[in-house]
C-alpha positions in Angstrom: -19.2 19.2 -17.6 -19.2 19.6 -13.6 -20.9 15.9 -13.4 -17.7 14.5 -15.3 -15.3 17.2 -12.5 -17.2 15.3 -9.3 -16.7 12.1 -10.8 -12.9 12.6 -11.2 -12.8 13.6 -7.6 -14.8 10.6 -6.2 -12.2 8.2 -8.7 -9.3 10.3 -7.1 -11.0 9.1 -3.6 -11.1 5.6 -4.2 -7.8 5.7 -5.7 -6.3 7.1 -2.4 -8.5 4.9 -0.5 -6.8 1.6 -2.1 -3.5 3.1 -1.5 -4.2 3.5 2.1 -5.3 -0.3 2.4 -2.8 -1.6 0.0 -0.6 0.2 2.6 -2.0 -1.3 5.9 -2.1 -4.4 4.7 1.6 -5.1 3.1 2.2 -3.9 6.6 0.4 -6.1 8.6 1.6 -8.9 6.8 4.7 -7.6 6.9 4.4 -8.3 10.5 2.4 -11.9 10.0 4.9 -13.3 8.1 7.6 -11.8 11.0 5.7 -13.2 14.0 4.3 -16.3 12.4 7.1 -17.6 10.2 7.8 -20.7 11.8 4.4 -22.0 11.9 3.9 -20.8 8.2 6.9 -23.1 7.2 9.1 -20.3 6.1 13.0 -20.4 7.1 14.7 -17.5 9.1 16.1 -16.3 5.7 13.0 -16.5 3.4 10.6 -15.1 6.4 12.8 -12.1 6.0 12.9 -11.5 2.7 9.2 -11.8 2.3 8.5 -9.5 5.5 11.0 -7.1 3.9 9.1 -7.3 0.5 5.8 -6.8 2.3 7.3 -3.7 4.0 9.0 -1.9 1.0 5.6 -2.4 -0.9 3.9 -0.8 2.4 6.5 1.9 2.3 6.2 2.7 -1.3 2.5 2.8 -1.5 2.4 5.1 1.9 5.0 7.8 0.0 2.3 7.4 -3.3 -0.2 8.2 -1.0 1.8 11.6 0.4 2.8 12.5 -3.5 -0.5 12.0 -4.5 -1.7 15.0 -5.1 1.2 16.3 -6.2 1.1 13.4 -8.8 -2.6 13.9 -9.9 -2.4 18.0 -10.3 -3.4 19.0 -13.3 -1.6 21.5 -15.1 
């Protein structure tokens, strides 16, 4: 039963490992689409809405990550 225990904890890991990457990278392209808008082909408007989409998605998955053990606690 303590093999299945570890190997909850490693899944927990990797969980809060794709959370911190999900994270970095809606932010970063977050800032992509904010610096690089006009030579993606994106208007003023739609640039902003995208980089705003990217950086509520980074947001969101940066306060998962803080909850997380808070979420995952077994009672």
């Amino acid at each position: 039963m303590r093999e299945g225990n570890g190997q909850g904890e490693r899944n927990l890991r990797m969980v809060k490992r794709a959370l911190e990457l999900t994270s970095l990278l809606c932010l970063a392209t977050a800032l992509f689409v904010y610096l690089f808008s006009e030579k993606i082909g994106f208007s003023e408007d739609t640039a902003f809405i995208v980089g705003l989409a990217f950086l509520a998605a980074g947001i969101g998955d940066f306060i998962i990550l803080k909850l997380w053990d808070r979420i995952t606690s077994r009672r």
